[in-house]
N, C-alpha and C positions, 0 to 999 in steps of 0.2 A: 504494500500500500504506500503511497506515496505522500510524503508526510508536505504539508502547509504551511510558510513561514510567510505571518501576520508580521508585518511593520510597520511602524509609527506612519510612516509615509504613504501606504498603503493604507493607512486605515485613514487616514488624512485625503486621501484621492476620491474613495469610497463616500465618504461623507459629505465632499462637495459635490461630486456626479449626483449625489442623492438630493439635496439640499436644492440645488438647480432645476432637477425634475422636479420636486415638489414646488418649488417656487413657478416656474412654468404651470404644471397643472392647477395652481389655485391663479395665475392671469386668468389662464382659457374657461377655466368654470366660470370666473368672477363676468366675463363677458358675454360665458352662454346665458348666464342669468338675466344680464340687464337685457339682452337681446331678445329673450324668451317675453320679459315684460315685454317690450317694448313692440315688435313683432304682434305679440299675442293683442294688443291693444289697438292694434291697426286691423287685424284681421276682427274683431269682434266688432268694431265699426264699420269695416265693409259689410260684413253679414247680417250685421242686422239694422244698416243704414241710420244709427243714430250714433251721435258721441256720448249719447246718453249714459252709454254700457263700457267705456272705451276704461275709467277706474274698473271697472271688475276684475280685471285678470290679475291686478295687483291685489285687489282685494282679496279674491280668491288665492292666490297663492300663499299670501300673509298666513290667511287663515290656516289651508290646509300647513303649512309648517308650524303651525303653533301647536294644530294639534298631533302633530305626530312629535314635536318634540317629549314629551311628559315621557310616553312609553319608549322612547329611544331611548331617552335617557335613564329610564328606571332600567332596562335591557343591559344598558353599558357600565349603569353602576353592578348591577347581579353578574354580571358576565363577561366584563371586561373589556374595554373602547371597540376592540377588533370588531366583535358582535354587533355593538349598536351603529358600526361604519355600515359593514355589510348589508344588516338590514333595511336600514336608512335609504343606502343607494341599492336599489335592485336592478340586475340589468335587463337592458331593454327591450332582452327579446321575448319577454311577454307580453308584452304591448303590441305586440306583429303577429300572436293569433286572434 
């Protein structure tokens, strides 16, 4: 078996490749979101021809994140962050049947 020799340097390279990717995917989310408002708020005005409705989809989204926050977080205190990530974000391909 081939043995692993961890170095300062190496764990220093690790941490920034990591660091960078995570800073990256919280831009990209932070943009899907404004974009999901903001999108979702034009198209709920074309559809139902008023601006009447054009606050809803913030509205709605507020809401449903409020209420899923409580049991996320009860989930990730019992069971650990991992858990309440996972659950939190489900992927998408149940939303495709």
């Amino acid at each position: 078996m081939a043995r692993t020799l961890i170095t300062d340097r190496g764990v220093r390279q690790v941490q920034r490749r990591t660091v960078a990717l995570l800073s990256a995917a919280q831009v990209f989310g932070g943009i899907g979101t404004g974009a999901t408002v903001s999108i979702g708020s034009i198209l709920v005005v074309e559809l139902s021809g008023s601006s009447v409705w054009a606050g809803a989809v913030a509205t709605v989204m507020t809401l449903g994140a409020a209420l899923a926050a409580l049991p996320l977080a009860s989930l990730a205190y019992r069971r650990g962050r991992r858990a309440g990530q996972v659950t939190g974000f489900p992927p998408p391909w149940p939303a495709q049947f």
